[in-house]
C-alpha positions in Angstrom: -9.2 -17.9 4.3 -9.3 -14.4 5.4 -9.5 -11.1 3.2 -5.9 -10.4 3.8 -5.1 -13.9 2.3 -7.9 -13.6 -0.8 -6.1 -9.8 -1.3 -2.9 -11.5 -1.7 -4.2 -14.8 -4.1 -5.8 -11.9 -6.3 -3.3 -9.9 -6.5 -0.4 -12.6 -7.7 -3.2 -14.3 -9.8 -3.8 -10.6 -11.6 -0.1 -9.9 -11.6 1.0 -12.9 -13.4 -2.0 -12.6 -15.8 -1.0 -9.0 -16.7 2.7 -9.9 -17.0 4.1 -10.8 -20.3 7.3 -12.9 -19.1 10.6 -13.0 -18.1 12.2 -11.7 -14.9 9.7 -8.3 -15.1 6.8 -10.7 -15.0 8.2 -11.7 -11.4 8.3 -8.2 -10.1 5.1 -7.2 -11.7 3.5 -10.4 -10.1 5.3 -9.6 -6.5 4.5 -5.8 -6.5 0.5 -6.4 -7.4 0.7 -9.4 -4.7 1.7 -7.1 -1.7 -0.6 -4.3 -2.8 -3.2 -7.2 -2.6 -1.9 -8.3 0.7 -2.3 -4.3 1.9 -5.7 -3.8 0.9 -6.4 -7.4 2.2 -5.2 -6.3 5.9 -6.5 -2.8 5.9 -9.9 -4.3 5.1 -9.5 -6.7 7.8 -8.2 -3.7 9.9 -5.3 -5.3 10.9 -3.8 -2.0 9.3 -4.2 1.6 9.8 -3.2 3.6 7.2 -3.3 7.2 9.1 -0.7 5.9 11.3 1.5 5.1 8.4 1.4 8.1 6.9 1.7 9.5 10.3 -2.1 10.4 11.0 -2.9 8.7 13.7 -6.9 8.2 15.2 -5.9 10.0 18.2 -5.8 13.9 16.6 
């Protein structure tokens, strides 16, 4: 299991702990998952942020 994969199991785990229920539990739990999945991959360095936000290592 890699970091990107860890990012994303602790994000859903913490979004669906800190969601109360219902269908805003759901997006609470899917928005904290992909931010875990981001900060899994950028760790991993799969992604670059700069050239997201149009920085790119070049300059």
């Amino acid at each position: 299991m890699n970091t990107s994969q860890i990012g994303l199991l602790a994000g859903l785990v913490l979004g669906a702990a800190g969601a109360l229920g219902g269908f805003s539990a759901v997006i609470i739990s899917l928005a904290v998952g992909v931010l875990g999945l981001v900060i899994g991959r950028v760790l991993d360095g799969e992604l670059d942020l700069g050239e997201l936000l149009g920085r790119g290592r070049d300059k």
